[in-house]
C-alpha positions as CSV (number, residue, x, y, z in Angstrom):
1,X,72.6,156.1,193.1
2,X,74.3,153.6,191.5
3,X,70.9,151.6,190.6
4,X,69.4,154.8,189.2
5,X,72.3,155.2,186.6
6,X,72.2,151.2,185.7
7,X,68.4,151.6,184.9
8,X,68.6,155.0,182.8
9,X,71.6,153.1,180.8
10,X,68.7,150.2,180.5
11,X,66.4,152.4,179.7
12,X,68.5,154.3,176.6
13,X,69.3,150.8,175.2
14,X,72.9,151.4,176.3
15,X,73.2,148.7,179.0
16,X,71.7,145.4,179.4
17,X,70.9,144.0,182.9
18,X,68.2,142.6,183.6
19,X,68.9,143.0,187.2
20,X,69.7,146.4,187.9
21,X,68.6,146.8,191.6
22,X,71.1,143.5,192.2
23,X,74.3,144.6,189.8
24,X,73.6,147.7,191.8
25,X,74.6,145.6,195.2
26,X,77.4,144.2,193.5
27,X,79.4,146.7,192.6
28,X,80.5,148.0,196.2
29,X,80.8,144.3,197.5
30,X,83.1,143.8,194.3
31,X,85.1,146.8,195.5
32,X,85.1,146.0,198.9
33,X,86.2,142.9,198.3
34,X,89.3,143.5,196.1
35,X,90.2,145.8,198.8
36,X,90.1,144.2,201.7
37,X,91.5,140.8,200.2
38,X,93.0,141.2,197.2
39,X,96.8,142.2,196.6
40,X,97.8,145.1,198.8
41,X,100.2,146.7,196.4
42,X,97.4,147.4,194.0
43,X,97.0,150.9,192.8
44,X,93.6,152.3,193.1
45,X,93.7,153.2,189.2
46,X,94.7,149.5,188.1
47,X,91.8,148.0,190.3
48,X,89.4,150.7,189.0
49,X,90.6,149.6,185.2
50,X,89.9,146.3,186.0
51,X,86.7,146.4,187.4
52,X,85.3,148.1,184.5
53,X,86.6,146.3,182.0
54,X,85.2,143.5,183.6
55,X,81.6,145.0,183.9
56,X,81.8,146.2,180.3
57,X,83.4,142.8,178.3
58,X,82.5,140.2,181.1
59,X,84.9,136.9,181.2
60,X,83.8,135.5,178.4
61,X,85.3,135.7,175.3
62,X,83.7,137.3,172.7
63,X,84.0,135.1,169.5
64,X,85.1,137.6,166.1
């Protein structure tokens, strides 16, 4: 599922990955991840915040 809604964003021009089938394994590893290791006090909403943000702008600072 995830895959499918990666490629239909690749195919409307509104994503670009050229790896869809792979981002599409990330993303539940990521979650699992931050779950099972990351701070335990996190609220669901401030890890679900981050994780998009971080799949929309990336770590890299996007020069003005």
């Amino acid at each position: 599922m995830i895959r499918s809604v990666i490629e239909r964003g690749v195919a409307t021009g509104e994503l670009d990955d050229p790896q869809p089938a792979l981002t599409a394994q990330y993303i539940p590893a990521f979650i699992r991840a931050a779950r099972l290791y990351g701070p335990r006090d996190l609220p669901d909403e401030a890890l679900a915040e981050h994780f998009l943000h971080l799949l929309a702008q990336g770590l890299v600072r996007r020069r003005p």
